[in-house]
LUMLO-401816 format. One record per residue (C-alpha): x, y, z. Coordinates in nm, 2 decimals. Layout:
<sites>
c1;c2;c3
X;Y;Z .
...
</sites>
This chain:
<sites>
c1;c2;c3
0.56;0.90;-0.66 .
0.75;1.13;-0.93 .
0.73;1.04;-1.29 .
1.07;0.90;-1.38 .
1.12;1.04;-1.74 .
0.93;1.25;-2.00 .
0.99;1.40;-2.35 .
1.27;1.58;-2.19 .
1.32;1.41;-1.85 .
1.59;1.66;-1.74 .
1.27;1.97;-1.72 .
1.08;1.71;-1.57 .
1.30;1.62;-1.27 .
1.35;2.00;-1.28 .
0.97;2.07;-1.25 .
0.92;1.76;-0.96 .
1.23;1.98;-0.80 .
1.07;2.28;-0.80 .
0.72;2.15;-0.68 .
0.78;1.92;-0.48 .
0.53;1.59;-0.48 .
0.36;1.50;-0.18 .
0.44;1.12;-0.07 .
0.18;0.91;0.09 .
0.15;0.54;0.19 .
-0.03;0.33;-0.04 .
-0.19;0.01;0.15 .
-0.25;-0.17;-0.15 .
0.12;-0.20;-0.22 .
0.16;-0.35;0.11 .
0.37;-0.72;0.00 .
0.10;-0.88;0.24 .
-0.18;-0.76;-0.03 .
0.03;-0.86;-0.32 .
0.12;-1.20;-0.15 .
-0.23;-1.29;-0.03 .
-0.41;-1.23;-0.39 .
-0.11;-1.46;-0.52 .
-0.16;-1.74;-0.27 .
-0.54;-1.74;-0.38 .
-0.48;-1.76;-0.70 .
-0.25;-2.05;-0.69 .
0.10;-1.91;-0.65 .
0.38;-1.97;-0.42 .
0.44;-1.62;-0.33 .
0.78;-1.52;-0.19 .
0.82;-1.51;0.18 .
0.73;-1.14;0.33 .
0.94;-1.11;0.67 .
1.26;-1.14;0.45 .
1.09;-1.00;0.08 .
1.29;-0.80;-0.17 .
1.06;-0.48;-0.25 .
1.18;-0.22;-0.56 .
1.00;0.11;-0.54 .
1.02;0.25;-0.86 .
0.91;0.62;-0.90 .
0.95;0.62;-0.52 .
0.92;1.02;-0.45 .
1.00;1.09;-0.17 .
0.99;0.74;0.00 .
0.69;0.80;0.20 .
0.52;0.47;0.07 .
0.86;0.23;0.11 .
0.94;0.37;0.46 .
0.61;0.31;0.56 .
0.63;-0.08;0.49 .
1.00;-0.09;0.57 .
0.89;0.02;0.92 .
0.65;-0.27;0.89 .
0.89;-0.53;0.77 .
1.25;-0.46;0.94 .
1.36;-0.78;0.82 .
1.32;-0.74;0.41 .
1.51;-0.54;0.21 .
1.37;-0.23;0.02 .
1.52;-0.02;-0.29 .
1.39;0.29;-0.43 .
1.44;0.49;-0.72 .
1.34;0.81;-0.89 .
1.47;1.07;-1.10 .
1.41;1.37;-0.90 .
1.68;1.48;-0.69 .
1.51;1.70;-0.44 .
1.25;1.43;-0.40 .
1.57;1.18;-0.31 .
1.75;1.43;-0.07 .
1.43;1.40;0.16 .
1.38;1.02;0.12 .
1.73;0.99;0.23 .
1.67;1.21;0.56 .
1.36;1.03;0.61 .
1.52;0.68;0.65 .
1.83;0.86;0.84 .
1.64;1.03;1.12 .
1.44;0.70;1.11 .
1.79;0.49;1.11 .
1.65;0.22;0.88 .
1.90;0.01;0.72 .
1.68;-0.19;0.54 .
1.62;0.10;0.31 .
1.84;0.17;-0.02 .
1.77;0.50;-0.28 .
1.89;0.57;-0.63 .
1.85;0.88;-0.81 .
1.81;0.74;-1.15 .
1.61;0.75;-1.45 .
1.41;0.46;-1.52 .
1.57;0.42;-1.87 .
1.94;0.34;-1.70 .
1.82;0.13;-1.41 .
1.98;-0.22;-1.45 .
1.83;-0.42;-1.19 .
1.98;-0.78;-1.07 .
1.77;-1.03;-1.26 .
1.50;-1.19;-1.00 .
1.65;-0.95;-0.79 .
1.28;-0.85;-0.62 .
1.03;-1.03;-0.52 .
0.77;-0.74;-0.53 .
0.80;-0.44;-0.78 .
0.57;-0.11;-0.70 .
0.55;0.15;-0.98 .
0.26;0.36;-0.81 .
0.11;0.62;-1.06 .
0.46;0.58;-1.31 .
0.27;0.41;-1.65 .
0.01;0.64;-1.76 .
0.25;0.96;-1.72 .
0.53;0.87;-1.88 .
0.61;0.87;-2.28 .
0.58;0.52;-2.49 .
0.94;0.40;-2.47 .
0.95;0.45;-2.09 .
0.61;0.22;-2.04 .
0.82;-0.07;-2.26 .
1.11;-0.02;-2.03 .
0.88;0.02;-1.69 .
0.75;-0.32;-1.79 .
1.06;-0.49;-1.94 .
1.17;-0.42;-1.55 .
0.88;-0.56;-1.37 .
1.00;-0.91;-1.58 .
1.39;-0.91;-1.57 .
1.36;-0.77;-1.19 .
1.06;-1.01;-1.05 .
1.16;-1.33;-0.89 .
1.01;-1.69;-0.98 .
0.65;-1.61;-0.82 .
0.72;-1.25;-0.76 .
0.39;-0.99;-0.79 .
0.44;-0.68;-0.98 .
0.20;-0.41;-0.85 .
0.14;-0.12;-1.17 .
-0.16;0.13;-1.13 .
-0.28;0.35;-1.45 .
-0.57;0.59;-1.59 .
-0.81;0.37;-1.73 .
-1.06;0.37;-2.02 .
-1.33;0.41;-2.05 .
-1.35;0.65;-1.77 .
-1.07;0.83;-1.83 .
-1.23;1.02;-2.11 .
-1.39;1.28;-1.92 .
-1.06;1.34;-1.74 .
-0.91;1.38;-2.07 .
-1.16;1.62;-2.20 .
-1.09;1.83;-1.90 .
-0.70;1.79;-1.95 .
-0.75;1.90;-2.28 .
-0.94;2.22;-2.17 .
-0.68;2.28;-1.95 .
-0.39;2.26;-2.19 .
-0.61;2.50;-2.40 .
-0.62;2.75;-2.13 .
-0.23;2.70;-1.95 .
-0.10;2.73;-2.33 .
0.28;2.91;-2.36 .
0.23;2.91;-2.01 .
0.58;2.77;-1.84 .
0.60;2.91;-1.46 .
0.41;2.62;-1.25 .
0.23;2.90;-1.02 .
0.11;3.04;-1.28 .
-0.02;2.75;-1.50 .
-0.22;2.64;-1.18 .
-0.39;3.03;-1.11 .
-0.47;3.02;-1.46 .
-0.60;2.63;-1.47 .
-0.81;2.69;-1.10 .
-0.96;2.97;-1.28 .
-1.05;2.77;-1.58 .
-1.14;2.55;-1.33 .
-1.45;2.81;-1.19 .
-1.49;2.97;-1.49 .
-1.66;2.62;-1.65 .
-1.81;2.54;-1.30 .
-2.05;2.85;-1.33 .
-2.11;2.83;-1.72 .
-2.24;2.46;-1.67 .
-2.56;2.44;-1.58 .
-2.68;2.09;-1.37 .
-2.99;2.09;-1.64 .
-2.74;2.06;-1.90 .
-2.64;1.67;-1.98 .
-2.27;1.74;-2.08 .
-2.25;2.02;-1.83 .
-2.39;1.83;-1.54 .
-2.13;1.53;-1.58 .
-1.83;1.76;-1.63 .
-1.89;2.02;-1.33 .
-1.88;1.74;-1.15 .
-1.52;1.66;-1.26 .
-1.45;2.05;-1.24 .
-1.51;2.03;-0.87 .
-1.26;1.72;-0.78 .
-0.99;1.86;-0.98 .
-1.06;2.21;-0.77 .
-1.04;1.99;-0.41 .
-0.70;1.86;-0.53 .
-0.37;2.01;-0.41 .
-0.15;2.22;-0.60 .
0.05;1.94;-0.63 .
-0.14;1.67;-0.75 .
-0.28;1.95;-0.98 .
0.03;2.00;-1.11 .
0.15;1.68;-1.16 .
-0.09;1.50;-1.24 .
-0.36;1.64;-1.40 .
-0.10;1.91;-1.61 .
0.16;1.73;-1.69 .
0.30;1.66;-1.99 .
0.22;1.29;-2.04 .
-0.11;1.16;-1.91 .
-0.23;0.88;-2.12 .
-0.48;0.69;-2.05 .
-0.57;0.31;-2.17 .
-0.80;0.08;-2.19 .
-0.75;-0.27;-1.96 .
-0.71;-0.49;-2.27 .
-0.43;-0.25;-2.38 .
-0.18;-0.28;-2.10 .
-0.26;-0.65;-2.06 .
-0.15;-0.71;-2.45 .
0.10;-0.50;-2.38 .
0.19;-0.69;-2.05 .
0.21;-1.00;-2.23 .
0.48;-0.90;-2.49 .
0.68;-0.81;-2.22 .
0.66;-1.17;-2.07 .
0.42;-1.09;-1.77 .
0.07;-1.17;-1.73 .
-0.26;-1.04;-1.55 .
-0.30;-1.16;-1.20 .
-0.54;-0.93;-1.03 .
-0.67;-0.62;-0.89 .
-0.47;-0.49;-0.58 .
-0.85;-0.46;-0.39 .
-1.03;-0.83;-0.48 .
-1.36;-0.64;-0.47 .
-1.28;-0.46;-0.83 .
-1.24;-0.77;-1.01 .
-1.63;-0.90;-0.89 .
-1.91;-0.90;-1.12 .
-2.16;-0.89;-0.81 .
-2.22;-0.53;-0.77 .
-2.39;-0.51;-1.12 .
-2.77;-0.59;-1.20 .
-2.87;-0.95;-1.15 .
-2.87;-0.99;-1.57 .
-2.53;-0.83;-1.66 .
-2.36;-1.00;-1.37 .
-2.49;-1.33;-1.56 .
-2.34;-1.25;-1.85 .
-1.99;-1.18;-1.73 .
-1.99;-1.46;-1.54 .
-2.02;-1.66;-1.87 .
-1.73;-1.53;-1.96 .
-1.44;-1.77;-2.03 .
-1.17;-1.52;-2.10 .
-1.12;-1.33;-1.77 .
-0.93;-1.07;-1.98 .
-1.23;-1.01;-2.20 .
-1.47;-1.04;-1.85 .
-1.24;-0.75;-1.72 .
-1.26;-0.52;-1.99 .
-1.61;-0.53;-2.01 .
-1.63;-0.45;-1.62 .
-1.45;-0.14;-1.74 .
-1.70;-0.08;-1.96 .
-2.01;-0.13;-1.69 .
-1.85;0.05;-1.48 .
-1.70;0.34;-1.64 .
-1.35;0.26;-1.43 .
-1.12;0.50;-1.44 .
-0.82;0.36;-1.24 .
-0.68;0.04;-1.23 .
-0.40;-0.10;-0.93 .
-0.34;-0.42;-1.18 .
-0.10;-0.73;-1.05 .
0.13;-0.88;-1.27 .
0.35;-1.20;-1.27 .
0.54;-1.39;-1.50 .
0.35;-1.54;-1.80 .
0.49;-1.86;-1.78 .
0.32;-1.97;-1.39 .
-0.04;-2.19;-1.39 .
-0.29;-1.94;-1.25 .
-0.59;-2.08;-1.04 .
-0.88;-1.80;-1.11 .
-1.11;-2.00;-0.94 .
-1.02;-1.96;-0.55 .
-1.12;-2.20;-0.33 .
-1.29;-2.15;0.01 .
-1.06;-2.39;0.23 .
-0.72;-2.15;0.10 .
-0.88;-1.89;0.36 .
-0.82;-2.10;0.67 .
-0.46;-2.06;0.72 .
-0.46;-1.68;0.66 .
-0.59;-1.39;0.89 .
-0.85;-1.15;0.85 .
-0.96;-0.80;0.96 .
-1.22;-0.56;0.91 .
-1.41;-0.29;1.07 .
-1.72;-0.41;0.90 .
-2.06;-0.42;1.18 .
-2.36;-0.58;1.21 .
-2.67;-0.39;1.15 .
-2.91;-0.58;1.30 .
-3.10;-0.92;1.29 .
-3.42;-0.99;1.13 .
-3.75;-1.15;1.29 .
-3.57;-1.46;1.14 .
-3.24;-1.46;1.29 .
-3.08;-1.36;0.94 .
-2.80;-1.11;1.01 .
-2.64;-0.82;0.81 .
-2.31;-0.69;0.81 .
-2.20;-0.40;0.60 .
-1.83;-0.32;0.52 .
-1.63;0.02;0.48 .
-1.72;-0.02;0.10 .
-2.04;-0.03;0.15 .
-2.07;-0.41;0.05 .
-2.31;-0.64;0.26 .
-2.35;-0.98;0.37 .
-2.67;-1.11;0.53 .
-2.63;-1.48;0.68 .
-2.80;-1.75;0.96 .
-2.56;-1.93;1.02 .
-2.45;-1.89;1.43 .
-2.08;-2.00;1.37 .
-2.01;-1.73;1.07 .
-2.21;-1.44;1.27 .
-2.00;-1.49;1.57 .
-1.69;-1.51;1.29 .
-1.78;-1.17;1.19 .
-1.85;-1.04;1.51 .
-1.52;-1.13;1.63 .
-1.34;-0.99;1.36 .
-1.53;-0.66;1.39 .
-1.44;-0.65;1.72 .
-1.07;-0.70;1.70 .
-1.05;-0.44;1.46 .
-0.80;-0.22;1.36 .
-0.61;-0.56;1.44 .
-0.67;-0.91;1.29 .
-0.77;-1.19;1.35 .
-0.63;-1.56;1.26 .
-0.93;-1.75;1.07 .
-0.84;-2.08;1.25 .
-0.91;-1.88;1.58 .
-1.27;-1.83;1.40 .
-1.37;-2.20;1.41 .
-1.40;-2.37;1.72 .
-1.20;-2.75;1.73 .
-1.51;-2.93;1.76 .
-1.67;-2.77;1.44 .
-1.69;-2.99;1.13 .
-1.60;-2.96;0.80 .
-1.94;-2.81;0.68 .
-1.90;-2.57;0.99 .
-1.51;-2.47;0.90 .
-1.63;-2.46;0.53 .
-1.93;-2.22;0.59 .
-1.66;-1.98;0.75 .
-1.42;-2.05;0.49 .
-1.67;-1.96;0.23 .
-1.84;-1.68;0.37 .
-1.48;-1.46;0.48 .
-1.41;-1.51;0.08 .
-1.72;-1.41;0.00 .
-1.64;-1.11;0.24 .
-1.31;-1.03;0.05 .
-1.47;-1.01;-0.24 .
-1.74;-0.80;-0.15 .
-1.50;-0.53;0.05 .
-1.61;-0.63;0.39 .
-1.30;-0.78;0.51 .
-0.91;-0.78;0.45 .
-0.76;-1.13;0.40 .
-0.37;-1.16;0.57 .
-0.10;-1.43;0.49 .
0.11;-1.15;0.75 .
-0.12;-0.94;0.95 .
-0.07;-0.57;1.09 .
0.18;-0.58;1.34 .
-0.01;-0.37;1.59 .
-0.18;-0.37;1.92 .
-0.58;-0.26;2.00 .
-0.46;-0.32;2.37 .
-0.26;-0.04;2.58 .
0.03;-0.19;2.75 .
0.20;0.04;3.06 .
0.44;0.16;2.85 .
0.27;0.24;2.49 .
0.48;0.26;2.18 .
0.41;0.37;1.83 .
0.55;0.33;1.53 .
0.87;0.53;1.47 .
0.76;0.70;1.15 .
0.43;0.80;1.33 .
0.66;0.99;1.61 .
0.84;1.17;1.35 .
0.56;1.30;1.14 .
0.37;1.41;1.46 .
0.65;1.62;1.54 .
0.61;1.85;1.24 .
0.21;1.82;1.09 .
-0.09;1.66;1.16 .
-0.07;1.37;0.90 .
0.05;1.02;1.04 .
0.10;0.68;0.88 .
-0.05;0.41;1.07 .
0.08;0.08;1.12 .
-0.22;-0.02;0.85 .
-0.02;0.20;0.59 .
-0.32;0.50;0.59 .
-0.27;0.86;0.68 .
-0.49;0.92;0.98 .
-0.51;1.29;1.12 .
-0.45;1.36;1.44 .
-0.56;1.72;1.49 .
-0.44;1.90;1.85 .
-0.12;1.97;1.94 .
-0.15;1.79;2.24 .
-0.23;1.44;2.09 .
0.06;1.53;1.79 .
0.29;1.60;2.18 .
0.12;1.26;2.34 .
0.22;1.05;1.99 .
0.61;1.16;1.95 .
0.64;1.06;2.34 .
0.57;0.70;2.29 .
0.89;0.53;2.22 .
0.84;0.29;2.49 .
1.04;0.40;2.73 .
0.69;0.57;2.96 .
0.47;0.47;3.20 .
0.17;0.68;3.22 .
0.27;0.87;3.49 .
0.61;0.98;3.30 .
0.33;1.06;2.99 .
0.07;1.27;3.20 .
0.40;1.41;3.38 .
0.53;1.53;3.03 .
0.20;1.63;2.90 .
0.16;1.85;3.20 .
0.46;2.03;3.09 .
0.39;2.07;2.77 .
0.06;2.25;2.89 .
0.27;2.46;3.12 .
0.51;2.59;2.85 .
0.23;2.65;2.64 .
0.05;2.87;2.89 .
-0.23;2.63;2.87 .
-0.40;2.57;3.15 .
-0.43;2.18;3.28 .
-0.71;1.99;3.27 .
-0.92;1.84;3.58 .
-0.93;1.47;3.41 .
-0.57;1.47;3.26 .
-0.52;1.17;3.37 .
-0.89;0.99;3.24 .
-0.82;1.17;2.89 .
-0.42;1.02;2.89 .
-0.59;0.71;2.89 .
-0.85;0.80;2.63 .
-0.62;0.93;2.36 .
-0.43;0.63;2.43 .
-0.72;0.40;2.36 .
-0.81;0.64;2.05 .
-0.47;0.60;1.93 .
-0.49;0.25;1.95 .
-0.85;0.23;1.75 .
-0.59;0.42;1.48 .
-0.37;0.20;1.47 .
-0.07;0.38;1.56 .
0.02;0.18;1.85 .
0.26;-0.17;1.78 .
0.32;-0.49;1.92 .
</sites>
């Protein structure tokens, strides 16, 4: 994303030109995200195969071509104020040929959208870096732009959290001071940057907790350095802060874009107890913030006036999908079964019928798997409730994804493979590739970049380990004895990716 105005918006843009911000997709924008937490918690959400997404702050598009790919039916607008970050979105979606894909170079201040216009609004890293009067228009927007039941999707620095990054900005603005060339404010902030890293000591309380920040900020790119952690706005806020200020803008608090953040679980026994005797899930949220010193927030928003069910119910699981690459790690002397997820959340159960659930799911993984599928037609309605309840209870621990639209992708390699278009056209210039789950995955020989542009479709795996061979040959490489046995491995690889569609 690219901040869409500052103090002076026209050195902004002019910064954002001059170094360049890296685009990436951003699952938990996906409108299948958005529209599942809805449908949970009692909306109608829009329809997704034909949804109306606005990007704004879109960069360089990386994030809106990625589901665009994913949803050639729906319609998908982006907007930023950087014009070098434009020219490349527009050569993205040309050498794609999506038509399904509009950009505007625009400030966020002049944008006048058509009212109801969208029915899903992304402003990916946008609030917390801009000045005041842009957050009032960014969210004056999200209201006049959403349709009906439409899900706004806003992501922010949070408080309390946020502190120590804002002691460290602070440090930073000390030291990069008078200091306008960009190459030069990031030398002098990566030395800053070392300099505190070997005057802290681990034995020292304040210095222990801050070299510990010292360090991420060093692993991030000159990029993100930049423009995030130097840039001229970078504000902060506590939770109950942007929902008051949600709420004079017409909209209200929905949800977290990852189900799991908004859980009171993960804390000990006695301070989960006392959340969950919170009425006010706005108060209940702020004091997770509190507990658990969150420093980022992905927050849903929808318009204030729509009857919210915060309580979801078990049986609103069975018509959706679900994936997850969650495994079982073993059965007690008692039959009791665990399963941990990619979070690191856990769920130990007896029951045969939701063991087998998970186990399925695990093994249809990186693909999905409807929940109906899960329960046989002779199960009752304990049985199809037990399943029901424990994939929610799942969700909200991390282990699984929930799906009203699942990935549109294969684990299975048909005779003539095909992977996503926007996959082929990164592979021929890096080593980063979206996946048809909207992550970067890495795919690091040249020979398995060669393998990924070649599958349009159009080849058999002869024509592939034909083509491959030459590639070898013009490389002066010399050909290996199983080409044919690793074709068919790097094929089943890219398919555990999830770079190969339906």
């Amino acid at each position: 994303m690219t901040r869409l105005a500052e103090a002076d918006p026209s050195a902004d843009r002019s910064l954002y030109d001059r170094v360049p911000y890296p685009g990436y997709p951003y699952a938990q924008t996906d409108p299948d995200r958005l529209a599942t937490l809805a449908m949970l918690f009692g909306l109608k959400p829009p329809a997704l195969e034909t949804c109306r997404v606005l990007e704004l702050g879109c960069g360089d598009a990386a994030n809106l071509v990625s589901l665009a790919v994913s949803y050639p039916d729906a319609s998908f607008l982006g907007i930023d104020a950087a014009q070098s970050a434009v020219a490349r979105a527009r050569a993205l979606v040309a050498a794609l040929g999506l038509t399904n894909v509009a950009l505007d170079e625009e400030a966020l201040e002049r944008m006048q959208p058509t009212p109801g216009g969208f029915d899903y609004v992304i402003a990916h890293g946008v609030y917390s870096w801009v000045a005041p009067p842009v957050r009032d228009r960014l969210l004056a927007l999200c209201r006049s732009a959403l349709s009906a039941h439409g899900v706004a999707y806003v992501s922010y620095d949070a408080l309390p959290g946020g502190r120590l990054k804002q002691a460290m900005r602070e440090m930073l603005a000390f030291h990069t001071l008078g200091v306008e060339d960009p190459h030069e404010r990031l030398e002098r902030a990566r030395s800053l940057l070392h300099l505190l890293i070997d005057g802290w000591s681990a034995e020292h309380e304040f210095g222990a907790v801050m070299r510990l920040e010292a360090e991420r900020l060093l692993a991030r790119s000159d990029q993100t350095l930049l423009h995030d952690e130097l840039a001229a706005v970078n504000e902060p806020v506590y939770f109950h802060e942007f929902a008051a200020h949600a709420a004079r803008h017409g909209l209200q608090y929905l949800a977290e874009a990852d189900f799991f953040e908004i859980q009171t679980g993960a804390l000990p026994e006695r301070a989960s107890e006392q959340l969950i005797g919170v009425d006010d899930p706005l108060v209940r949220e702020q004091y997770l913030d509190f507990l658990k010193g969150r420093r980022f927030r992905q927050t849903l928003l929808c318009q204030a006036e729509l009857a919210l069910d915060r309580s979801p119910r078990p049986l609103l699981v069975m018509p959706l999908a679900v994936s997850s690459s969650a495994r079982s790690s073993g059965s007690d002397r008692s039959g009791r079964t665990t399963f941990e997820g990619p979070t690191g959340g856990t769920l130990t159960t007896d029951h045969p019928l939701v063991i087998r659930a998970l186990e399925s799911v695990g093994e249809s993984w990186p693909g999905a798997v409807w929940v109906r599928d899960l329960v046989p037609e002779h199960a009752g309605d304990d049985d199809q409730r037990a399943v029901c309840d424990a994939l929610l209870r799942c969700y909200a621990g991390g282990l699984v994804q929930l799906h009203m639209r699942p990935p549109r992708l294969t684990t299975r390699v048909s005779e003539r493979p095909e992977a996503s278009p926007l996959a082929r056209h990164q592979a021929e210039s890096g080593h980063l590739v979206t996946n048809l789950r909207h992550q970067v995955v890495k795919i690091e020989d040249a020979l398995g970049r060669r393998l990924v542009t070649l599958l349009d479709g159009s080849r058999d795996r002869t024509t592939l380990a034909s083509e491959l061979r030459a590639c070898l040959l013009e490389a002066d490489l010399e050909e290996p004895d199983d080409l044919e046995d690793g074709l068919a491995r790097s094929l089943e690889g890219l398919a555990g990716l999830a770079l190969l569609r339906s």
